[in-house]
mmCIF entry with sequence, helices, sheets and N, C-alpha, C, O atoms, coordinates in Angstrom:
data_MODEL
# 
_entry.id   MODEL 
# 
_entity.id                         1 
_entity.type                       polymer 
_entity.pdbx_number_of_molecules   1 
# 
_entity_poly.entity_id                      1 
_entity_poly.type                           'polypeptide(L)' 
_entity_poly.nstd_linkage                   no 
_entity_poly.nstd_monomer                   no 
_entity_poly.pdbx_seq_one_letter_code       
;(UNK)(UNK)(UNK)(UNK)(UNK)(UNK)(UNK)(UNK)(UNK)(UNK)(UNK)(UNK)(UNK)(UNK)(UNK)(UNK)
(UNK)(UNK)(UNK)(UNK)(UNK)(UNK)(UNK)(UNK)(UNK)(UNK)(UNK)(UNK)(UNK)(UNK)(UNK)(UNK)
(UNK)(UNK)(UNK)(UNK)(UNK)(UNK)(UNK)(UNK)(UNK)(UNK)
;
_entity_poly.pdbx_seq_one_letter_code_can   XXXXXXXXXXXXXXXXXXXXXXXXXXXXXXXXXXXXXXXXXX 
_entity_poly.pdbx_strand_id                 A 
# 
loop_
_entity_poly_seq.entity_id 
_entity_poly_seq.num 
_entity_poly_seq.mon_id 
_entity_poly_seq.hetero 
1 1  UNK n 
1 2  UNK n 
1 3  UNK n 
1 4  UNK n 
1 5  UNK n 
1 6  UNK n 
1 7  UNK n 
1 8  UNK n 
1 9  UNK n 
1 10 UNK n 
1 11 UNK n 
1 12 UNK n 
1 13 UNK n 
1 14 UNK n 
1 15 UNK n 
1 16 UNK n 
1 17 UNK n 
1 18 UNK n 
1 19 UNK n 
1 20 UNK n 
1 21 UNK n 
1 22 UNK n 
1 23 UNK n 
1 24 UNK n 
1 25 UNK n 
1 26 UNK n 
1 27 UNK n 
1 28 UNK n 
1 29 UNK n 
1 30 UNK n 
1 31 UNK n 
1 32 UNK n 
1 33 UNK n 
1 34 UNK n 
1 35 UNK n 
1 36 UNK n 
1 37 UNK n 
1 38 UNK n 
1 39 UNK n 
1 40 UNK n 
1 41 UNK n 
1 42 UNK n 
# 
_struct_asym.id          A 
_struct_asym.entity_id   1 
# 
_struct_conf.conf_type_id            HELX_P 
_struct_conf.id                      HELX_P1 
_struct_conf.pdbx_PDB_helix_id       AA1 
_struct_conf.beg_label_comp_id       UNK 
_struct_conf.beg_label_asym_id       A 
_struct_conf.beg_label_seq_id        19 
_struct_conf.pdbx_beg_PDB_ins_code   ? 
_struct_conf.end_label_comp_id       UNK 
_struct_conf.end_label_asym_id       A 
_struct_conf.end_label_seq_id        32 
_struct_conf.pdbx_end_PDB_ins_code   ? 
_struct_conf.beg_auth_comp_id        UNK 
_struct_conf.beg_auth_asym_id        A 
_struct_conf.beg_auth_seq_id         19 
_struct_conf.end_auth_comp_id        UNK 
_struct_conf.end_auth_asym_id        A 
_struct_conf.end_auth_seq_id         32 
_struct_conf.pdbx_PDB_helix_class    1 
_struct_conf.details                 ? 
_struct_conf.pdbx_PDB_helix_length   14 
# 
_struct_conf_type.id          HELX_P 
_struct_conf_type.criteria    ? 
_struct_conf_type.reference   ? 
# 
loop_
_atom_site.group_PDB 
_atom_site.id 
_atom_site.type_symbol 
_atom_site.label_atom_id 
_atom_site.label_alt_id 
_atom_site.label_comp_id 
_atom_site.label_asym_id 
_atom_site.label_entity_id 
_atom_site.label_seq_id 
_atom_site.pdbx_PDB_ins_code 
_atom_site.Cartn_x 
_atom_site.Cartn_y 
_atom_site.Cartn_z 
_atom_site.occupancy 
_atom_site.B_iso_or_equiv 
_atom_site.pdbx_formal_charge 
_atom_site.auth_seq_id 
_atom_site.auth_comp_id 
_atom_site.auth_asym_id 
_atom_site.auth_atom_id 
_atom_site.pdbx_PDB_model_num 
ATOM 1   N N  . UNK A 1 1  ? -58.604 18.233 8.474  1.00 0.00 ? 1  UNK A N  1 
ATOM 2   C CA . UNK A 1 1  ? -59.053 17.057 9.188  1.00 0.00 ? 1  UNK A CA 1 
ATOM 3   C C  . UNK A 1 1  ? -57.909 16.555 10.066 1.00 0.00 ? 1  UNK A C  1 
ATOM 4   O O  . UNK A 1 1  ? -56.866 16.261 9.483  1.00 0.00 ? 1  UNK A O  1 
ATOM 5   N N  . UNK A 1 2  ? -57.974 16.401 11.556 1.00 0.00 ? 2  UNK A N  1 
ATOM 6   C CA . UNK A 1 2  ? -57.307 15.924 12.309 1.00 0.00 ? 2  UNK A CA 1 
ATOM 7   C C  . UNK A 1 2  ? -57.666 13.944 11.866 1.00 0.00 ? 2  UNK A C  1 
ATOM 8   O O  . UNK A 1 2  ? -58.785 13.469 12.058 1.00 0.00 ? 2  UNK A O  1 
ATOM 9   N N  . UNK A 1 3  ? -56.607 13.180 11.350 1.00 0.00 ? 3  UNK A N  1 
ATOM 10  C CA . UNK A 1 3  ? -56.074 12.169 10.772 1.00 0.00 ? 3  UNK A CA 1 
ATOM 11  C C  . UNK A 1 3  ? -56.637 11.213 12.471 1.00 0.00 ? 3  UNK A C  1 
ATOM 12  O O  . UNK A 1 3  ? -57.740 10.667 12.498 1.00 0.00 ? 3  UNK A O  1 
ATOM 13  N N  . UNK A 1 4  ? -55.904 11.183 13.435 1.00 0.00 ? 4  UNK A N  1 
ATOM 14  C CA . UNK A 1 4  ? -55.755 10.776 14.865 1.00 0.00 ? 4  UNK A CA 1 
ATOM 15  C C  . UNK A 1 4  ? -57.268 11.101 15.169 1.00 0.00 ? 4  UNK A C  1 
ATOM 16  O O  . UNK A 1 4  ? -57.593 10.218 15.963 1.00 0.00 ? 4  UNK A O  1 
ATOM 17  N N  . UNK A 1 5  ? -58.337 11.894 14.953 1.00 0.00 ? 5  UNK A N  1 
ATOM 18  C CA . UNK A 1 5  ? -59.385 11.459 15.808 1.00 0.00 ? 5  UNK A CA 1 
ATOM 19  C C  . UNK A 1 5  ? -60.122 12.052 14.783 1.00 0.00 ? 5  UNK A C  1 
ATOM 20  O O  . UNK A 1 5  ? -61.027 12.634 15.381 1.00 0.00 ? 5  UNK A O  1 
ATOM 21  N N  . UNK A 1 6  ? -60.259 12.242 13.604 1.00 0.00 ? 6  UNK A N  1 
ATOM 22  C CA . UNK A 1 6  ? -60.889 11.607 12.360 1.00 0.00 ? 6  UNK A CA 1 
ATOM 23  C C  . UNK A 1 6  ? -62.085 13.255 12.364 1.00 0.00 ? 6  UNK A C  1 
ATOM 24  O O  . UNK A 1 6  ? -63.111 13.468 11.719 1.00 0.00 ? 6  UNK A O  1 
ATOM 25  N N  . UNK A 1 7  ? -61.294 14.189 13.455 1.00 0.00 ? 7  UNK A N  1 
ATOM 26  C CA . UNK A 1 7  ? -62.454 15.238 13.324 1.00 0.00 ? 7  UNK A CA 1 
ATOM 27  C C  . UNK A 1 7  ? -62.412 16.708 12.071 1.00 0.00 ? 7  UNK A C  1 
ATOM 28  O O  . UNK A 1 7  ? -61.691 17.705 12.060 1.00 0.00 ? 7  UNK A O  1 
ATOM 29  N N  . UNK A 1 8  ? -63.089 16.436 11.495 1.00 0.00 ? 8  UNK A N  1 
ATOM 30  C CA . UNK A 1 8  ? -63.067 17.872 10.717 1.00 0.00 ? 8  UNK A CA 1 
ATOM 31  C C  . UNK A 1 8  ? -62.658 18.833 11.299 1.00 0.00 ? 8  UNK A C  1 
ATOM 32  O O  . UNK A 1 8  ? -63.434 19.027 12.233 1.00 0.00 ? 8  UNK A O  1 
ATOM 33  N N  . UNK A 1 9  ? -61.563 19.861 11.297 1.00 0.00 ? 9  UNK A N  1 
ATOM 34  C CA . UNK A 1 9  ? -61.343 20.946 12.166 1.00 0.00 ? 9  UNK A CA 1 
ATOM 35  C C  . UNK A 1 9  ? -61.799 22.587 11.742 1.00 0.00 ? 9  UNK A C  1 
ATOM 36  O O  . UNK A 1 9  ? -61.922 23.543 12.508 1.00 0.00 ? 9  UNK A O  1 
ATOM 37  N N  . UNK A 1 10 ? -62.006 22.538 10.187 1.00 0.00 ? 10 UNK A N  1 
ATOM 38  C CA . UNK A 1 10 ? -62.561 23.058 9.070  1.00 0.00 ? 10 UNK A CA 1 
ATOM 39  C C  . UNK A 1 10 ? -62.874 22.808 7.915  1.00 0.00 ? 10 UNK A C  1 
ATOM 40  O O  . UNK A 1 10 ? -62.449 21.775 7.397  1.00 0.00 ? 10 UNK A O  1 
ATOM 41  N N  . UNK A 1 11 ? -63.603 23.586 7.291  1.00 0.00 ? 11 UNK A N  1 
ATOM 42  C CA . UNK A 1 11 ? -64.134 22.791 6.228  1.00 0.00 ? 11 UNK A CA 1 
ATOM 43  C C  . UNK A 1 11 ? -64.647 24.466 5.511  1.00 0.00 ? 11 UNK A C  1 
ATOM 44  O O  . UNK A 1 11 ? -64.923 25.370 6.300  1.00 0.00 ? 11 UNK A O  1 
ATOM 45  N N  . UNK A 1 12 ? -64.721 24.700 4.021  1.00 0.00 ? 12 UNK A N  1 
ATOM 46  C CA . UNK A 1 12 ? -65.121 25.510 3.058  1.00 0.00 ? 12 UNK A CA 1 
ATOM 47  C C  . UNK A 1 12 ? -65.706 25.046 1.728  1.00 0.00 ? 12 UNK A C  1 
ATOM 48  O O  . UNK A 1 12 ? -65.580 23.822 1.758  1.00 0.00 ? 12 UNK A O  1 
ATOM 49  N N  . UNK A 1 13 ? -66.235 25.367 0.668  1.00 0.00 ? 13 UNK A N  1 
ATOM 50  C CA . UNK A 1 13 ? -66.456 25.018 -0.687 1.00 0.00 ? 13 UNK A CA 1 
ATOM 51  C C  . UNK A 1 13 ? -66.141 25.915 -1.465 1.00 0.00 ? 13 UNK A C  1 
ATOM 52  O O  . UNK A 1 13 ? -66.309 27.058 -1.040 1.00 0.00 ? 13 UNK A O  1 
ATOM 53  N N  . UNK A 1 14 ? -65.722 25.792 -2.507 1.00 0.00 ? 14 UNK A N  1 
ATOM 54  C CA . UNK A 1 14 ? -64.710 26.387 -3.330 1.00 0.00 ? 14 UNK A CA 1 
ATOM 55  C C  . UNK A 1 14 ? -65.045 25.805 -4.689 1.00 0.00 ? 14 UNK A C  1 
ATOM 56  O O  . UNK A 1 14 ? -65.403 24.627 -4.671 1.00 0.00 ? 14 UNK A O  1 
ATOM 57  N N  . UNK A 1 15 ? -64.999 26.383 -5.799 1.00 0.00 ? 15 UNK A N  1 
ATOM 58  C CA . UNK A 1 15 ? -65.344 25.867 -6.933 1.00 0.00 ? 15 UNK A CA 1 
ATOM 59  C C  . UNK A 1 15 ? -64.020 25.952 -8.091 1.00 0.00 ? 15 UNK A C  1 
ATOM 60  O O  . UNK A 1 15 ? -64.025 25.831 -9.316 1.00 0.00 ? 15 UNK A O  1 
ATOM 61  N N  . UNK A 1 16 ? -62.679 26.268 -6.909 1.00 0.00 ? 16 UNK A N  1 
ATOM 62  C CA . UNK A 1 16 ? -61.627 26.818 -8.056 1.00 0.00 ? 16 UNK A CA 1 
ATOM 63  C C  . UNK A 1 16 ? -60.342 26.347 -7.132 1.00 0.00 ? 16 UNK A C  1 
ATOM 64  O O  . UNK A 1 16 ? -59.203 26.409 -7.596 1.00 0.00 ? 16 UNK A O  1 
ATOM 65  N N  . UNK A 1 17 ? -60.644 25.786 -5.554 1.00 0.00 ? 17 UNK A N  1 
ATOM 66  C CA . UNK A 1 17 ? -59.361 25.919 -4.708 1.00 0.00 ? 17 UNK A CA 1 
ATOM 67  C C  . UNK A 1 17 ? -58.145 26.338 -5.171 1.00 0.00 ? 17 UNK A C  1 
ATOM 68  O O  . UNK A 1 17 ? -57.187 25.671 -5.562 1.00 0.00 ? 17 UNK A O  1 
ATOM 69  N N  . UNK A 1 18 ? -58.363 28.079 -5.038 1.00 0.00 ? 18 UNK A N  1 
ATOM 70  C CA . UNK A 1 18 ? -57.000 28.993 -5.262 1.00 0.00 ? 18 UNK A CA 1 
ATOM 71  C C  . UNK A 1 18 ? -56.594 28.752 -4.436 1.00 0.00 ? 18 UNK A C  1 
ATOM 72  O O  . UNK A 1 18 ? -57.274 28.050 -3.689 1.00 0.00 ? 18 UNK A O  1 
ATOM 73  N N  . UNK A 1 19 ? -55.325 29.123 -4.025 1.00 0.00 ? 19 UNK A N  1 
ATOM 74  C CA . UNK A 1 19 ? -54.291 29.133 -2.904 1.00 0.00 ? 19 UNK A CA 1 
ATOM 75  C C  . UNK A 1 19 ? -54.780 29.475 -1.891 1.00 0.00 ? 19 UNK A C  1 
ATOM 76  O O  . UNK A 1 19 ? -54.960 28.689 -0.962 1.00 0.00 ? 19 UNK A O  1 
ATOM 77  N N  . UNK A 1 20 ? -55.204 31.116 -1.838 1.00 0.00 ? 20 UNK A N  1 
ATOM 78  C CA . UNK A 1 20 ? -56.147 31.714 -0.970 1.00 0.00 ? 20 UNK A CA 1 
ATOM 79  C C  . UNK A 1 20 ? -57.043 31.248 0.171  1.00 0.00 ? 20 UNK A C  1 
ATOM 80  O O  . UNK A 1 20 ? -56.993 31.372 1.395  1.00 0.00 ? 20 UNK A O  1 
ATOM 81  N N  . UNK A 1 21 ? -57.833 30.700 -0.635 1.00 0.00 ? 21 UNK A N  1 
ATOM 82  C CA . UNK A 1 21 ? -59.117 29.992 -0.148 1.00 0.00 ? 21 UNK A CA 1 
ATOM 83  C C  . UNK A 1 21 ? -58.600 28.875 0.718  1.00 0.00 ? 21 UNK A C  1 
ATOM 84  O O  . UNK A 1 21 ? -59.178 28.659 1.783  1.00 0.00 ? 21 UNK A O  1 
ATOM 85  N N  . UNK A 1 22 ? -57.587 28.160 0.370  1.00 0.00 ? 22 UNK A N  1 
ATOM 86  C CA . UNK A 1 22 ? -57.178 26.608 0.975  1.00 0.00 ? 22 UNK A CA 1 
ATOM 87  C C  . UNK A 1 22 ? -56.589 27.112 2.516  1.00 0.00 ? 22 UNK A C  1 
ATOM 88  O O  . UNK A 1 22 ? -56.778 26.743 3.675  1.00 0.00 ? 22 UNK A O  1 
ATOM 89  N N  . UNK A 1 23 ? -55.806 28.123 1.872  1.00 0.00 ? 23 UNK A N  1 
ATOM 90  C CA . UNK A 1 23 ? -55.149 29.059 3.125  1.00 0.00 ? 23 UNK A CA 1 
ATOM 91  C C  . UNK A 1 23 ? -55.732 29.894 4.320  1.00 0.00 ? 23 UNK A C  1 
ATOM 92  O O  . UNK A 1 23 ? -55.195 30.311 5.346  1.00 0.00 ? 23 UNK A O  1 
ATOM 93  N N  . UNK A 1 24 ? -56.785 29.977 3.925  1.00 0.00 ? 24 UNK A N  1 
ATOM 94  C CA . UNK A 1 24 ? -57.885 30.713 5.020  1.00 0.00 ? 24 UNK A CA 1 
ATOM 95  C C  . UNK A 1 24 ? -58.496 29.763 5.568  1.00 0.00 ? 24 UNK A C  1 
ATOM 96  O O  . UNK A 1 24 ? -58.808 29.887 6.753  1.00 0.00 ? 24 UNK A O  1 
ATOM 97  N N  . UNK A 1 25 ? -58.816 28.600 4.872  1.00 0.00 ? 25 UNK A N  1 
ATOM 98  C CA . UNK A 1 25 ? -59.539 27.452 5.631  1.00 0.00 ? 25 UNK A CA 1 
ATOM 99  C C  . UNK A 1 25 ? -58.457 26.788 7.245  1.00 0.00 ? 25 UNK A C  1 
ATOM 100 O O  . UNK A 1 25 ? -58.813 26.333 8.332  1.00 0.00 ? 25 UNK A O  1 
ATOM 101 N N  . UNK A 1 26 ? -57.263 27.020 6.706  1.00 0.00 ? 26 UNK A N  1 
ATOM 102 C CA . UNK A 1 26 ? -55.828 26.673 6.964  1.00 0.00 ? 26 UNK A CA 1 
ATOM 103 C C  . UNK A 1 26 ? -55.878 27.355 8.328  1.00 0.00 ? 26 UNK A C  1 
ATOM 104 O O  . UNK A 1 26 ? -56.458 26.866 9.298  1.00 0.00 ? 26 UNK A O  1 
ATOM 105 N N  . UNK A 1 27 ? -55.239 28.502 8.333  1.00 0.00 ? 27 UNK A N  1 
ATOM 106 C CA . UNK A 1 27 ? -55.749 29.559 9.372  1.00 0.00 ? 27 UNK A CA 1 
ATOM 107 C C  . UNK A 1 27 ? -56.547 29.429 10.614 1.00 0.00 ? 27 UNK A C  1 
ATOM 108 O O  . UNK A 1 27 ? -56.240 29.470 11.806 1.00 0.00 ? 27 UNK A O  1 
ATOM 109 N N  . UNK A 1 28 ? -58.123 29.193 9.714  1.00 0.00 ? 28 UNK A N  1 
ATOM 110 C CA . UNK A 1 28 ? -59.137 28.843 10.668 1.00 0.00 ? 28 UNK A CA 1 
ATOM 111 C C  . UNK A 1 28 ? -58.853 27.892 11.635 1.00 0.00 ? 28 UNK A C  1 
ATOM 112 O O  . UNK A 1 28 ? -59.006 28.117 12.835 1.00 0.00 ? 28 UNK A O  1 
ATOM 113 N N  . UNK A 1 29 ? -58.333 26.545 11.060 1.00 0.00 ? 29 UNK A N  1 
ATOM 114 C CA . UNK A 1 29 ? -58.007 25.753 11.862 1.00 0.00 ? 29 UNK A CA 1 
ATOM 115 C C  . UNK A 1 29 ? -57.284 25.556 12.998 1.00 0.00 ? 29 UNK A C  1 
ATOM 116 O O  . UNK A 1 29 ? -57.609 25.023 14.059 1.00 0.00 ? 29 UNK A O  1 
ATOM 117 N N  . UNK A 1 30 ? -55.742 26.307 12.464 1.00 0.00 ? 30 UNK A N  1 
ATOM 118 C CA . UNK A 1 30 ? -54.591 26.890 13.252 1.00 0.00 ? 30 UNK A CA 1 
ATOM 119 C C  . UNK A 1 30 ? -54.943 27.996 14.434 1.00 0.00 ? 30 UNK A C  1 
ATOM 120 O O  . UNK A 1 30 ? -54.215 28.187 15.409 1.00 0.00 ? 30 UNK A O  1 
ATOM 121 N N  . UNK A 1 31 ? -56.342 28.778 14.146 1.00 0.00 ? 31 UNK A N  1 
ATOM 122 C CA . UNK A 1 31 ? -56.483 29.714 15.115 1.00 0.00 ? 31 UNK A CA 1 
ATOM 123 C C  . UNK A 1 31 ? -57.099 28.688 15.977 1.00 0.00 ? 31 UNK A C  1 
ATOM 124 O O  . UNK A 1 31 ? -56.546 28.610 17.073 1.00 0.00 ? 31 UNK A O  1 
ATOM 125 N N  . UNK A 1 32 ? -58.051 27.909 15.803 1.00 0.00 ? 32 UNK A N  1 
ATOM 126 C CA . UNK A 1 32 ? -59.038 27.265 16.520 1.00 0.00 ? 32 UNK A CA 1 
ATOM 127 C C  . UNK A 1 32 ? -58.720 26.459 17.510 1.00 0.00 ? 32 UNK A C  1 
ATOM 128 O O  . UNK A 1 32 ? -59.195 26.417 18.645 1.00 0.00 ? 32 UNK A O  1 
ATOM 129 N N  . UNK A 1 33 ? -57.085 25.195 16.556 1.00 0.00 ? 33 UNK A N  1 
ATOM 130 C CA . UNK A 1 33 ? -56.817 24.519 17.690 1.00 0.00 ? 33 UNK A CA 1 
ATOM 131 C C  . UNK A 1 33 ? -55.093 24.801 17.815 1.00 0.00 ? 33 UNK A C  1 
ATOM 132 O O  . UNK A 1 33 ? -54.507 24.049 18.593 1.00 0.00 ? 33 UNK A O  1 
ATOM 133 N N  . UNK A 1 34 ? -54.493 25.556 17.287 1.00 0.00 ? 34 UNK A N  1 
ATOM 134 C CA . UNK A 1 34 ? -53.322 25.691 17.673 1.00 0.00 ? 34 UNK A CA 1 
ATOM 135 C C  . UNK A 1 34 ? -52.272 24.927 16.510 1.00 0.00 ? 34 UNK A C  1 
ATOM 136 O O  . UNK A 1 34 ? -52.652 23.929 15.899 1.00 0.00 ? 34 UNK A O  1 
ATOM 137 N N  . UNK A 1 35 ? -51.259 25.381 16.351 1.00 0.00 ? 35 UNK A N  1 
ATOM 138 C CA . UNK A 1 35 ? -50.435 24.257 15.163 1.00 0.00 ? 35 UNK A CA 1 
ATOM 139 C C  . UNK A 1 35 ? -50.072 23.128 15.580 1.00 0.00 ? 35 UNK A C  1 
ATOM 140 O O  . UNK A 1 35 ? -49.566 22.698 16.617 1.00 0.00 ? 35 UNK A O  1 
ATOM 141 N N  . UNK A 1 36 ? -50.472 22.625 14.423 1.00 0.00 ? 36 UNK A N  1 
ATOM 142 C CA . UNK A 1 36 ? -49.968 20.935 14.569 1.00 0.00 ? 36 UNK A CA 1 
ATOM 143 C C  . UNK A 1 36 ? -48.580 20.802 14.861 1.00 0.00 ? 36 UNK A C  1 
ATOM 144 O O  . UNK A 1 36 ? -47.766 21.696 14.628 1.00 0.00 ? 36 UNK A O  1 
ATOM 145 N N  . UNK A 1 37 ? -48.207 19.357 15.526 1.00 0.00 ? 37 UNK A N  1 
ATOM 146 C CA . UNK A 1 37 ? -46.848 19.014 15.560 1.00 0.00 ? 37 UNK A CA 1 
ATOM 147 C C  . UNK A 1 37 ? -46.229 18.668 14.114 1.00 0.00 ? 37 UNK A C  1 
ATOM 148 O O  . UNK A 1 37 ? -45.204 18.931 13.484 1.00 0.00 ? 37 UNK A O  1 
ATOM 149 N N  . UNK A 1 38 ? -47.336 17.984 13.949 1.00 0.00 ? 38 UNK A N  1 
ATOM 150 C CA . UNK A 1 38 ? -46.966 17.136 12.156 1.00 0.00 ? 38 UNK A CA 1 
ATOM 151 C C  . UNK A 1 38 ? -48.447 17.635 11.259 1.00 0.00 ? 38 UNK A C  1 
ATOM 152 O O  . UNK A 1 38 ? -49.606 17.506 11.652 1.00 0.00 ? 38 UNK A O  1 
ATOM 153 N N  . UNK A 1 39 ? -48.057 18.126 10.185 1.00 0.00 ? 39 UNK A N  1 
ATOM 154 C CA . UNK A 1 39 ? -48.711 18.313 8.912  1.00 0.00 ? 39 UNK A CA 1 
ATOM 155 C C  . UNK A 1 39 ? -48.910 17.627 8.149  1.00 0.00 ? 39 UNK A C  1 
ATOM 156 O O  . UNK A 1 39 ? -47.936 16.882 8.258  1.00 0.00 ? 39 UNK A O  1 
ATOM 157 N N  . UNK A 1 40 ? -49.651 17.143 7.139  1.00 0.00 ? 40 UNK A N  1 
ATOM 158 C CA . UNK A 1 40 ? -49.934 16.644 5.805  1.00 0.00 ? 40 UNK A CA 1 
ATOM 159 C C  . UNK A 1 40 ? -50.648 17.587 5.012  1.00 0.00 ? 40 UNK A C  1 
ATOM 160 O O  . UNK A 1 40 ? -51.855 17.825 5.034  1.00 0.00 ? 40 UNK A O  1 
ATOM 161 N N  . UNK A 1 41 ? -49.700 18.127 4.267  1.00 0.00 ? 41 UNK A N  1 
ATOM 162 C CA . UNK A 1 41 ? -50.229 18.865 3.122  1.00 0.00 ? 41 UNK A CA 1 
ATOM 163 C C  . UNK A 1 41 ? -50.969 17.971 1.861  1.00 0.00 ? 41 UNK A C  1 
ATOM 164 O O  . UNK A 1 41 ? -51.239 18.602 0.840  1.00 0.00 ? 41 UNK A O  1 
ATOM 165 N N  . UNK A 1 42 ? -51.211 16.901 1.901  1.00 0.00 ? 42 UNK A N  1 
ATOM 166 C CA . UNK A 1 42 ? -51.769 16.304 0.546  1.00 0.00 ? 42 UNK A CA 1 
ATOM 167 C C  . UNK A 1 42 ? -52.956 16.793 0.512  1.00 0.00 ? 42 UNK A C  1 
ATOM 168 O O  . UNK A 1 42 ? -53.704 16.534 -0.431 1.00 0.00 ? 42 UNK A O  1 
# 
C-alpha cells in the first residue's frame, strides 16, 4: 500500500504469510511501480 495516496499497489491471500509469499507480493509491486524512496516494512 502506497501510505501518500492510500492506493493498494498489490495485494495476495495467504493462509501462512511465509516469507516467500510476502516477497512475491513485494516484487509485484516493485515491478509495477518502480522502488520506493522510503519503505515501511511493518
Amino acid at each position: 500500500m502506497d501510505w501518500f495516496t492510500r492506493k493498494v499497489l498489490a495485494w495476495r491471500i495467504s493462509n501462512t504469510l511465509e516469507a516467500e509469499f510476502c516477497l512475491e507480493a513485494l516484487n509485484e509491486a516493485i515491478h509495477k511501480f518502480g522502488a520506493p524512496e522510503i519503505m515501511n516494512t511493518d
